[in-house]
N, C-alpha and C positions, 0 to 999 in steps of 0.2 A: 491461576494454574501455572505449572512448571513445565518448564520442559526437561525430557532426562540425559537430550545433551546439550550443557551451555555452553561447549564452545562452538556453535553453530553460530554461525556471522549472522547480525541482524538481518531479519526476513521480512519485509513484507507483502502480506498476501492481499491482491490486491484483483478487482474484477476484470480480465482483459477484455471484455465486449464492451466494456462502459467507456465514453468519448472522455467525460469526464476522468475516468482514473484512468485510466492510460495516459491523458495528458498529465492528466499530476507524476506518472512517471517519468515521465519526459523534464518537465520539469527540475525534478531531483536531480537527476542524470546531469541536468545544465547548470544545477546550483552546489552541488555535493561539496564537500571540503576536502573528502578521500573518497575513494572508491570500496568503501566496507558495508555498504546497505547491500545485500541480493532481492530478489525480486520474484514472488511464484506467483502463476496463473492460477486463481481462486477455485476454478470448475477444475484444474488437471489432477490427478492420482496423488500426485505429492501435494499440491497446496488443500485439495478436501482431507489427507491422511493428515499432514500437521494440522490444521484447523480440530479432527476430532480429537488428538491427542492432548488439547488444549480445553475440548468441553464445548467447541464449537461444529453445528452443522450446517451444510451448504446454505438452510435458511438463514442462519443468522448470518452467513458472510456476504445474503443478498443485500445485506441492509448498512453493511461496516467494514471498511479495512481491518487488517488483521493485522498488527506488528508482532512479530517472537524475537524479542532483546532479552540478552541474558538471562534466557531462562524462564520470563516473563511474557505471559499473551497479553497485548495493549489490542483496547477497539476503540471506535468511536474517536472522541477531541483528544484520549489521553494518547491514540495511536500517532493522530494528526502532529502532535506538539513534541513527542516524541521522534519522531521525521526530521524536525524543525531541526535537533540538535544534530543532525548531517551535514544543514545546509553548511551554506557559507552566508557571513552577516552583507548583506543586512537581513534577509529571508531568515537565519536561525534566531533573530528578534520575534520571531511569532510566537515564540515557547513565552513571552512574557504574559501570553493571555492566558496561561496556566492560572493566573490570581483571578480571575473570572471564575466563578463557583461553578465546580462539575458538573451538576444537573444543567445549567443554562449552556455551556458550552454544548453539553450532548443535545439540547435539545434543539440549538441551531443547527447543529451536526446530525440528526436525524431530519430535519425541515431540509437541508440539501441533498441528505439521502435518498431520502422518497420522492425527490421532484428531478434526480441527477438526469433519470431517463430522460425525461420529457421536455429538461431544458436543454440539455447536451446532445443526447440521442445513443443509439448503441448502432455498433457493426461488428460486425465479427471479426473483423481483419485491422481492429483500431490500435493494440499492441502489440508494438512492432519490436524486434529486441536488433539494439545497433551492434553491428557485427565485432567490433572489437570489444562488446560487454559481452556476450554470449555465455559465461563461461560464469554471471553473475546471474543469469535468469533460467528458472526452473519451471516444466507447467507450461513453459510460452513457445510457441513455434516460430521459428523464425524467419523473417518475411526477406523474400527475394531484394525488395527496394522498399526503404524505409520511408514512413511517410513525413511529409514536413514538421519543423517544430510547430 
């Protein structure tokens, strides 16, 4: 699917109650190359509107990250490897497991989806957006005192 504006700065939409993704966000944030990834709250008004303008509903972003680059909705391992090419190396070396056949990568990628709860846990207050990015996250409210890496 497309999106109909591609000069929208890569987005993605990512679950903020999940321990797990919110640390992956954190993450980015500490490894990024630039600051040109933004970042929307899955459940808020804008991350559910772009999700369905792409053919996606809230069920399916239970299960998947969402990236919208260029125009282009990425889920699953292509979203993941996609990410990769923000970091800084040696972290944007993960995009090498692109040559791992798509069905296997998503299906590891669904095995940590469906267990993220249960290994990680959820809170409702786990994405925290740091004050001087504010202005890159969308969907996310922003938390008084941010919590540790």
């Amino acid at each position: 699917m497309t999106d109909s504006a591609p000069t929208r700065p890569a987005t993605l939409v990512f679950d903020t109650d999940c321990v797990l993704c919110a640390g992956t966000v954190r993450f980015v944030l500490a490894h990024e190359r630039d600051a040109s990834l933004h970042f929307m709250g899955a459940w808020s008004a804008e991350g559910l509107a772009l999700a369905a303008r792409h053919g996606f509903t809230a069920a399916d972003l239970n299960g998947t990250a969402l990236l919208v680059e260029g125009g282009r909705a990425l889920t699953r391992s292509d979203a993941a490897l996609a990410v990769a090419r923000h970091l800084k190396a040696p972290w944007r070396w993960v995009r090498l497991f692109g040559i791992v056949p798509k069905p296997l990568r998503d299906r590891l990628y669904g095995l940590v989806a469906r267990n993220r709860s249960r290994l990680f846990g959820r809170r409702a207050d786990c994405a925290r957006v740091p004050p001087e990015q504010r202005h890159r996250f969308h969907g996310v409210e922003p938390a008084d005192t941010p919590l540790p890496p």
